[in-house]
SEROFI-281200 format. One record per residue (C-alpha): x, y, z; residue in three letters. Coordinates in steps of 0.1 Angstrom, whole numbers, plus 5000, padded with zeros to 4 digits. Layout:
XYZALA;...
***
This chain:
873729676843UNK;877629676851UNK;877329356866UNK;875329196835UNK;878029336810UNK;880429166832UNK;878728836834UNK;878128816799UNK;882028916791UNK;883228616816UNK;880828346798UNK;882128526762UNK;885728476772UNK;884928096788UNK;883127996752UNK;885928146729UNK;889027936755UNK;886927626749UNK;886427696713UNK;890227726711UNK;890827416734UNK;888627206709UNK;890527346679UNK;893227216695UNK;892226906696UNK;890726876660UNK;893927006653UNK;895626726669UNK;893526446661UNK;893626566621UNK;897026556626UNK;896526206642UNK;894626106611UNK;896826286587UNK;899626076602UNK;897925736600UNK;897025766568UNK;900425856557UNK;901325546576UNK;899525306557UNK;900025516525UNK;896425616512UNK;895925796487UNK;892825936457UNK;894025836427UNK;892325916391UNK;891425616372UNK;891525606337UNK;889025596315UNK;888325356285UNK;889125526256UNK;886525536222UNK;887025336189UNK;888225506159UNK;886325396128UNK;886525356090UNK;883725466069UNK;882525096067UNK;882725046109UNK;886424876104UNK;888224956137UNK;891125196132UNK;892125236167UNK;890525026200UNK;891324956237UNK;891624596246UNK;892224506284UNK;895624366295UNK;896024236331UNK;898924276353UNK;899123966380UNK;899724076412UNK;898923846448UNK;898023916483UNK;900223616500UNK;898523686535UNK;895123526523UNK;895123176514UNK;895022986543UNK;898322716556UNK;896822406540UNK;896122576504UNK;899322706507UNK;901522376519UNK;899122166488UNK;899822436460UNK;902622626464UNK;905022456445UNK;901822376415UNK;901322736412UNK;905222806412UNK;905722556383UNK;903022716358UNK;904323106374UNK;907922986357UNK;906722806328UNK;904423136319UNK;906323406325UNK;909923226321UNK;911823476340UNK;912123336370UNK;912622896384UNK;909922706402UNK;912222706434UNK;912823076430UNK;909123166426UNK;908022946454UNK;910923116480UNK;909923456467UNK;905923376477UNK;907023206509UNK;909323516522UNK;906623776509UNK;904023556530UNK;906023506565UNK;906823886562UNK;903323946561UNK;902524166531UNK;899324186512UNK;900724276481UNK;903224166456UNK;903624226417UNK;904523856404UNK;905723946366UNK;906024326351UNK;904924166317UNK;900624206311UNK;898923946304UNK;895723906277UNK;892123836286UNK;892523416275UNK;895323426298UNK;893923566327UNK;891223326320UNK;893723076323UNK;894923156351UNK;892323186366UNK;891922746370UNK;895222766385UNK;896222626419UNK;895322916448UNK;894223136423UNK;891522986410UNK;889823046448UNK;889623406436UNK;890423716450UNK;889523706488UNK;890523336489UNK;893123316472UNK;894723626469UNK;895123656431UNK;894924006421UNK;894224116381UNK;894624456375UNK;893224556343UNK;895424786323UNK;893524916289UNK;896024976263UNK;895025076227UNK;895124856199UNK;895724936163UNK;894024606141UNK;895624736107UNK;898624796127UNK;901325006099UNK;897925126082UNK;898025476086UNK;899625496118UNK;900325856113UNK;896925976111UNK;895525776141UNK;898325886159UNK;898825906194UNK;898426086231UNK;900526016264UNK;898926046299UNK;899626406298UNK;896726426270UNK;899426566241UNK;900026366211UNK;899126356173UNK;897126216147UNK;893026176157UNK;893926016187UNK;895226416202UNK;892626586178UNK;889626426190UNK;891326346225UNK;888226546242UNK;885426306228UNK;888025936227UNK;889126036260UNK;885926016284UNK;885826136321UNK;888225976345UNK;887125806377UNK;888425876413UNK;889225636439UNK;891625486471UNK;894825346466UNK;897025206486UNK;901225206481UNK;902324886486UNK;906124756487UNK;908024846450UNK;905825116442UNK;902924936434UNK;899425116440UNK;896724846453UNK;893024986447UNK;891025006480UNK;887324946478UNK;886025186500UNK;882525246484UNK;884125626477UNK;885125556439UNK;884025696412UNK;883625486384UNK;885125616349UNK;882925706319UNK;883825606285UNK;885025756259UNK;883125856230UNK;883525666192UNK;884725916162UNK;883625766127UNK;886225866102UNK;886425906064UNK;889025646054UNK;888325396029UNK;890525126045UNK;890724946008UNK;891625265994UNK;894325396027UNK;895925046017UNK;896325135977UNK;897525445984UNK;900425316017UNK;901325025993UNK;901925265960UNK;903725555977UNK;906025255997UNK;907125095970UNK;907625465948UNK;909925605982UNK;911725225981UNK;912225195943UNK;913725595940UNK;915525585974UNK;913325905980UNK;913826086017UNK;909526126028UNK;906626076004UNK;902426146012UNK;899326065996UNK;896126196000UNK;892526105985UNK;889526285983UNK;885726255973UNK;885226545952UNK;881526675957UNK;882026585999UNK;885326676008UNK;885626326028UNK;889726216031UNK;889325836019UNK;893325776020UNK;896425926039UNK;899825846037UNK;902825966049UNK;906325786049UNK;909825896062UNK;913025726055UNK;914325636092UNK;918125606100UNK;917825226093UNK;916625276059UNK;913025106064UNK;910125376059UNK;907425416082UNK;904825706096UNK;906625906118UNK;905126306105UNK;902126396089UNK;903326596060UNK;900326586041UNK;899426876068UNK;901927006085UNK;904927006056UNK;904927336040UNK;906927356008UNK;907327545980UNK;905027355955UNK;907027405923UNK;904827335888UNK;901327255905UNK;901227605913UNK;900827725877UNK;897527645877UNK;896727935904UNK;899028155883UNK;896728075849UNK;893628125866UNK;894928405874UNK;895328545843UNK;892628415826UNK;890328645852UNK;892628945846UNK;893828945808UNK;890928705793UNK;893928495778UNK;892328215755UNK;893927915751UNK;895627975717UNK;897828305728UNK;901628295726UNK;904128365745UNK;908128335731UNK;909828105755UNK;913428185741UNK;915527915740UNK;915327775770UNK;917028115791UNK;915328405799UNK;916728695824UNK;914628855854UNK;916929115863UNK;919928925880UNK;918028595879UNK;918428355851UNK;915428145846UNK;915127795829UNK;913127545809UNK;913627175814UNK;913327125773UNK;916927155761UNK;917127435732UNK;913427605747UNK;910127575734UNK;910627925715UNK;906728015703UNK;904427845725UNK;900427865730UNK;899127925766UNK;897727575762UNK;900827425757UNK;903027625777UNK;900427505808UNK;900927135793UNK;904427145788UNK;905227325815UNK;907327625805UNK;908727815835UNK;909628105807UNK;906028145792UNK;903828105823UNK;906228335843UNK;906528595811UNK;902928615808UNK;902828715847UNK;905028915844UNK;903529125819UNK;900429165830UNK;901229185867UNK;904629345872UNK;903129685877UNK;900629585901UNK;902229255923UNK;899829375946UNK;896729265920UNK;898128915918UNK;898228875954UNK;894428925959UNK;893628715930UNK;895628375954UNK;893528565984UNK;890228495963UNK;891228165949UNK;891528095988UNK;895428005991UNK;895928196017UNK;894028066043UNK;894427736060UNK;891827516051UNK;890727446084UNK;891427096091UNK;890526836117UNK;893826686126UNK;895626936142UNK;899127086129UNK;898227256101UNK;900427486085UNK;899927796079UNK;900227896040UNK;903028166031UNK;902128396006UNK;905128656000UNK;903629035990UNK;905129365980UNK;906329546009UNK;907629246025UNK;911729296029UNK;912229016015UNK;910329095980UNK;912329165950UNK;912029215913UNK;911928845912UNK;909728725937UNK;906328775911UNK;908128585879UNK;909428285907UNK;906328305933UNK;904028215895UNK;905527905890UNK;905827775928UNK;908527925949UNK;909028195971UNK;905828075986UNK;904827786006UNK;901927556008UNK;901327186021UNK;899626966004UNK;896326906016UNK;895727306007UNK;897527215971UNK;894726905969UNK;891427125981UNK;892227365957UNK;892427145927UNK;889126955949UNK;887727285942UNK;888127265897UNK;886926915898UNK;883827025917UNK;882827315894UNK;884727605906UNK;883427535946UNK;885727505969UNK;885027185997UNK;886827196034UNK;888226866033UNK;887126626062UNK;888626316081UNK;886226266105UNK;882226276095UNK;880826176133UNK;881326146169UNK;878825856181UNK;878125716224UNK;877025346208UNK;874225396179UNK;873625736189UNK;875226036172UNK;876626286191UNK;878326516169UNK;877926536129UNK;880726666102UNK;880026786070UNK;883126996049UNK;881527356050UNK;882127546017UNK;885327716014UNK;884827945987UNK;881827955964UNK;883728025933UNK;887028025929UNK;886828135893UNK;884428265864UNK;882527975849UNK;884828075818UNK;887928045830UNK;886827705849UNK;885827565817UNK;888927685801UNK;891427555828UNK;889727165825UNK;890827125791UNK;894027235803UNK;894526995828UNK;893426725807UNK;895626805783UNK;898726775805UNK;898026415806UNK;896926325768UNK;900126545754UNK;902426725780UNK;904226635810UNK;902326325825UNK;901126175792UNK;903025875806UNK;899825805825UNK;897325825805UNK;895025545795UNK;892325415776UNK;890225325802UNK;889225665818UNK;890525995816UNK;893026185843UNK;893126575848UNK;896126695868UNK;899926885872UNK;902626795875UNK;905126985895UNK;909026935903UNK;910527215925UNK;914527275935UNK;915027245970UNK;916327535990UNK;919527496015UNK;921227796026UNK;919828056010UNK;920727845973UNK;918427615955UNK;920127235950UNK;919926995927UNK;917826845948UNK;913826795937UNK;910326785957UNK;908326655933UNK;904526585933UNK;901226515911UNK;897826665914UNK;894426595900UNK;891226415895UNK;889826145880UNK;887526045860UNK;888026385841UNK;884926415827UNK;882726325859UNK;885426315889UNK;884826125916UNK;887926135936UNK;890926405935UNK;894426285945UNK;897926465953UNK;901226275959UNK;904726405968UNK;908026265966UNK;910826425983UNK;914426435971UNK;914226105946UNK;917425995934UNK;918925795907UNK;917725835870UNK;914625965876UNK;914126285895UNK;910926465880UNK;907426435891UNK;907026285853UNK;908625935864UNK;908425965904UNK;905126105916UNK;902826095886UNK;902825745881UNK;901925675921UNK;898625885913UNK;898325655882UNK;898525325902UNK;896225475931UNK;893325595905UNK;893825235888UNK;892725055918UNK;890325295926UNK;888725285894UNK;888724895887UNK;886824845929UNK;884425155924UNK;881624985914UNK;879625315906UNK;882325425886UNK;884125065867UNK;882424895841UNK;883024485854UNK;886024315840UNK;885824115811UNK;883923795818UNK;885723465822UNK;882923295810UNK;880323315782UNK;876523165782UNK;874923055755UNK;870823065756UNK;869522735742UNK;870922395738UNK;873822475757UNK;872822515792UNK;874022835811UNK;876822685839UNK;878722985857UNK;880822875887UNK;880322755921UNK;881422435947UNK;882022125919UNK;880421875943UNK;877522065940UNK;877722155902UNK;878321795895UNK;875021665912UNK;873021905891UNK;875221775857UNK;874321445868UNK;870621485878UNK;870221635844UNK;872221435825UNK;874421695811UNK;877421555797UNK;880621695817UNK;884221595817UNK;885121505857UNK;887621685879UNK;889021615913UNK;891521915910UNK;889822225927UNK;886822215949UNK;885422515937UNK;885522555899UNK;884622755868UNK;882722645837UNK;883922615803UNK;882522475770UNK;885022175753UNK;882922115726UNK;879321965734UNK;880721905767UNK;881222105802UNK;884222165816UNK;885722295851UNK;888722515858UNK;890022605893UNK;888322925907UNK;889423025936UNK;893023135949UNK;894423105980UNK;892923236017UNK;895823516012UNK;894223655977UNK;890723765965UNK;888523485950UNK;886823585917UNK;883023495926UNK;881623655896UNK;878723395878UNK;878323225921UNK;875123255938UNK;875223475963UNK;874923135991UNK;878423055972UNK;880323375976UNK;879423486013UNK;880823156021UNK;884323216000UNK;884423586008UNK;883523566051UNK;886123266053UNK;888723536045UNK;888223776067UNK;886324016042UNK;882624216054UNK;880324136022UNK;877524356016UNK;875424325979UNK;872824455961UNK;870224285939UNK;869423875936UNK;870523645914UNK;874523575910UNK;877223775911UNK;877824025886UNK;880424235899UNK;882824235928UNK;884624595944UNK;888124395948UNK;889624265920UNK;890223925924UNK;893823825929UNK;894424095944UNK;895924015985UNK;893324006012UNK;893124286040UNK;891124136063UNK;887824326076UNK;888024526046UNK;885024536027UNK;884024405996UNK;880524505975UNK;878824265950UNK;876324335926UNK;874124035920UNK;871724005887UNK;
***
């Protein structure tokens, strides 16, 4: 038995010194490998995926990636004779393309890459398009391909904005590292797909060559996101704000629209004054810019006390003249002199800091606390939720805080000592023009792979009720009233009704408010069956006008103006240019006039001749027919109204515009008012009858 155990313990220790002997050598030879790889400088690198499309409502593209190329060439692989024929060929249309370098210079820097034998070279930094690679690709040498000729084209995908300044802000951005802003960061997990792995080799400059080893793994791409933005209606509201920030030398503006009943964002803006003076999208403070709201709040602060004190409209307050005292605070009404007896109606319209702040104070004074958890239930203090992410997060001042005084209730009801942004100023104002029900507003309604949806949005209800049917009823005629006889009655019109606020706050620097104003406008339209709800801000305006009267309120007038005259559902068609008359007079709209005069002639109707426009519009002289021009330029929107429907596809695709129509027959009604300039891929709706 002693002899077995020792047997087995000699074989035991043989086994483990070869097993060690053999590590060794793996050891060595991984080494070995190790080195040579390092050697020739391989290494798994991740490639990229393509990233999604971003998408209007209507399938414009907001955001896409094209492929760019950069040229690169293995000089080791064309053989002498290609070489010696086309070397200096392909040096010639190198220098001529890229212009950086001379035909003698690109031809020694080929030559000396190729004696030294390397199998890699970058020939220009600069990428190149897809018809340029195409190009290219006939040229001397490379046009014998990649393994012939040694052409490399490394495709680079790098994203491409069509409407380019269009709301750059909100499509935003994200770097390598995945961090950014706008959609592009938001949604970054669905755009950005899965990225591929494969073999690279370093070649001379610090240029990576892909190595086909059969070991990659190819990418996956990115999923699409469909958004909410009306691209007509983003362009309305850019252009308005623009020239509003331009024409008062005002530091940042925004601009937001919303669908009332849906909560869908179909515009956002946001503008900054850069050092250079020119304005562009460089922070989205439509989200992310808390303020103190100023005026605009007041309509929290009446609901308010319309729930607690069952204030009617016709109640009274005595706003003094102009001066009233909180403690050690002097407060102020913009109406030299004061408004002295004023009703609650007019005090809301007018916009008396005394009265609305006096009432609060009254009823609240004893119990801040009470005033707090009606904002609480009116859901101001709670973010809203949205999908771009930056947010702010509202600050709502209560008692207790140290920083509360005997001031903060009269100043926090008419806007300050409390912050908001405006996209939670807009949903709650969403939330009266939709019956009391407060809507999560919404940029992005689906996440598609091709035609089939993969994820599907829908703004989940906020609050049921923000108020008592009541007090809802009661704060509409208010808010209509501030544009038919208080502060923004300089937009009202005869066309369709506005409901809104306006609200011009002092700006705060150390610890002291300035004479310095952020002013904004708020509300809805049409008032008596809205459709869309609308906030703009203007910060620090200067020269003659400074209050949200002349600065922001008329930005929300031009914005609901366009809106209204291209909503078809909403905009009764413009006057017609041309009348028919049943009977003896035969009914002639518009259309091409070579066409138009073949009819005239085939059925002898009498017609005065015109060689000035090739498409025209009839008019009666007399007993006769006759033509005016009816189309403007390619920059500007036809008017195709009385064409057949053969007629106005052809005027309408030739600019750029997607047509889409209801009914047969000729065109009734257009969406874009014609004259007005073309964006092209924007879409335009006929009605046809």
């Amino acid at each position: 038995m002693l002899r077995v155990r020792i047997a087995f313990l000699l074989v035991s220790l043989f086994a483990l010194a070869i097993f060690f002997r053999m590590a060794e050598i793996q050891f060595v030879e991984g080494d070995k490998w190790k080195a040579m790889a390092e050697e020739i400088n391989l290494q798994y690198k991740t490639i990229p995926a393509v990233r999604g499309n971003i998408y209007t409502d209507d399938g414009s593209l907001l955001a896409t990636s094209l492929p760019f190329y950069r040229v690169a060439f293995d000089p080791s692989i064309a053989d002498n004779t290609l070489i010696e024929s086309s070397i200096d060929s392909l040096s010639l249309l190198l220098s001529r393309y890229f212009k950086d370098h001379s035909q003698v210079e690109y031809k020694r820097r080929l030559l000396n890459a190729r004696a030294k034998g390397r199998k890699y070279m970058v020939l220009n930094r600069d990428k190149i398009n897809y018809l340029s690679k195409k190009e290219m690709e006939k040229w001397p040498i490379f046009r014998e391909g990649r393994y012939a000729g040694g052409v490399i084209f490394e495709k680079v995908n790098e994203r491409y904005k069509p409407f380019s300044f269009l709301g750059a802000r909100t499509v935003g951005h994200v770097n390598e590292n995945h961090k950014g802003a706008g959609l592009e960061y938001s949604f970054d997990e669905f755009l950005a797909g899965r990225e591929g792995k494969g073999l690279f080799q370093k070649m001379a400059g610090s240029h990576w060559r892909p190595v086909y080893d059969g070991t990659e793994v190819k990418p996956q791409a990115g999923y699409d996101i469909v958004t909410t933005i009306d691209v007509n209606i983003q362009d309305v509201a850019q252009s308005s704000l623009m020239s509003a920030l331009i024409e008062h030398d005002a530091d940042y503006g925004a601009a937001v629209v919303m669908e009332v009943q849906t909560g869908e964002i179909k515009a956002i803006s946001n503008l900054t004054r850069y050092s250079n003076g020119n304005y562009g999208e460089s922070y989205n403070y439509a989200v992310g810019g808390l303020t103190e709201p100023g005026s605009t709040f007041k309509l929290a602060s009446v609901i308010a006390l319309m729930e607690e004190a069952k204030l009617s409209l016709n109640d009274s307050m005595d706003a003094e003249e102009g001066r009233f005292e909180f403690y050690d605070r002097v407060m102020t009404d913009h109406k030299y002199g004061g408004y002295g007896m004023i009703s609650f109606k007019d005090a809301f319209a007018q916009s008396s800091n005394i009265a609305i702040s006096r009432w609060v104070n009254h009823h609240f004074g004893l119990k801040p606390e009470r005033f707090i958890e009606y904002l609480q239930s009116m859901g101001l203090a709670e973010q809203v939720g949205f999908q771009i992410r930056g947010e702010g997060v509202p600050y709502i001042k209560k008692p207790g805080d140290k920083s509360w005084s005997g001031v903060s209730l009269p100043w926090m009801s008419i806007g300050y000592e409390l912050k908001l942004t405006p996209i939670q100023m807009l949903t709650f104002y969403n939330a009266i023009a939709n019956d009391g029900r407060m809507i999560q507003p919404i940029i992005v309604k689906s996440v598609k792979q091709a035609d089939k949806e993969v994820e599907r949005y829908r703004g989940r209800v906020l609050k049921e009720q923000v108020c008592s049917r009541e007090t809802l009823e009661k704060v509409k005629v208010m808010l209509e009233n501030v544009v038919e006889e208080g502060t923004a009655s300089n937009i009202k019109n005869d066309f369709y009704k506005i409901a809104g606020k306006t609200g011009t706050a002092q700006k705060l620097k150390d610890g002291r408010y300035t004479r310095k104003y952020y002013t904004s406008f708020v509300g809805y339209f049409p008032a008596d069956a809205p459709k869309y709800s609308c906030i703009v801000v203007i910060d620090n305006p200067k020269g003659f006008e400074q209050y949200a009267t002349g600065v922001a309120a008329p930005v929300f007038k031009n914005i609901a103006d366009k809106i209204y005259a291209t909503d078809l559902e909403i905009h009764e068609p413009l006057p017609q240019q041309f009348a028919r008359e049943e009977g003896i007079f035969p009914v002639i709209q518009a259309g091409r006039y070579d066409d138009l005069q073949t009819v005239m002639n085939t059925l002898k109707i009498e017609h005065e001749p015109t060689d000035a426009a090739e498409w025209v519009r009839a008019q009666r002289i007399g007993n006769k027919v006759g033509w005016k021009e009816s189309t403007a330029s390619f920059e500007y929107i036809p008017d195709v109204r009385g064409m057949t429907m053969r007629d106005a596809i052809f005027l309408l695709e030739n600019r750029g515009l997607r047509v889409s129509y209801q009914g047969s027959g000729r065109v009734l009604k257009q969406s874009q008012i014609p004259g007005d300039k073309v964006i092209k891929g924007s879409k335009i709706s006929l009605q046809l009858g």
